[in-house]
Phi, psi and omega in degrees: 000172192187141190300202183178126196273126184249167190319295189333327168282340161265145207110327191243358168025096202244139186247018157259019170267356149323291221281310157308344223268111167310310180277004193048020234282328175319121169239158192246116170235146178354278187262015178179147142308140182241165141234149172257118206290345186285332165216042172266163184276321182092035195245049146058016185270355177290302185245034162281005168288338211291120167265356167245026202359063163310308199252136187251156135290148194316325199263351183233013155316118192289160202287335176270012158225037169309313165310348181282335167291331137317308184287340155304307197259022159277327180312307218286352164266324194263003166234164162325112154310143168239135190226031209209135175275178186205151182321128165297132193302297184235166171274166192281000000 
C-alpha cells in the first residue's frame, strides 16, 4: 500500500509534504503531485503537510477519488521526482 494524492491538489500543488518525505517518493507533474507507490514507506509524514488534504492512504481513499490511484501510479513514471518545496500554483 501507499499514500495517494487526490483532486484537491490540482491546481494549487503545494510542496510541503515533499520536503518531509523520507523516501523521496514525490513526482511533479503540471497541476498536481503525484506518489510513487513504489517508493513510498507509508511512513504518514506527508499528509498532516497537505494544507488542502489531498493526500490519503490507498485504503481510505474517499470513493470520488478512487481513480487517483491508478493515476499516481501510472504519473509516477511519467513525471520528474521532485525534493525540493517550491511556489504553490494557488493559495488554500
Amino acid at each position: 500500500m501507499a499514500y495517494v494524492v487526490t483532486a484537491p491538489c490540482f491546481g494549487c500543488k503545494y510542496t510541503d509534504c515533499v520536503v518531509v518525505c523520507p523516501s523521496e517518493c514525490f513526482r511533479e507533474g503540471d497541476q498536481m503531485l503525484y506518489i510513487d507507490p513504489e517508493a513510498c514507506v507509508d511512513c504518514d509524514a506527508c499528509r498532516p503537510e497537505c494544507p488542502v488534504e489531498a493526500i490519503f492512504y490507498e485504503d481510505e481513499v474517499p470513493t470520488e477519488y478512487q481513480e487517483f490511484i491508478q493515476l499516481n501510479a501510472e504519473m509516477a513514471e511519467k513525471t520528474p521526482p521532485i525534493f525540493e518545496r517550491k511556489t504553490p500554483l494557488a493559495e488554500p
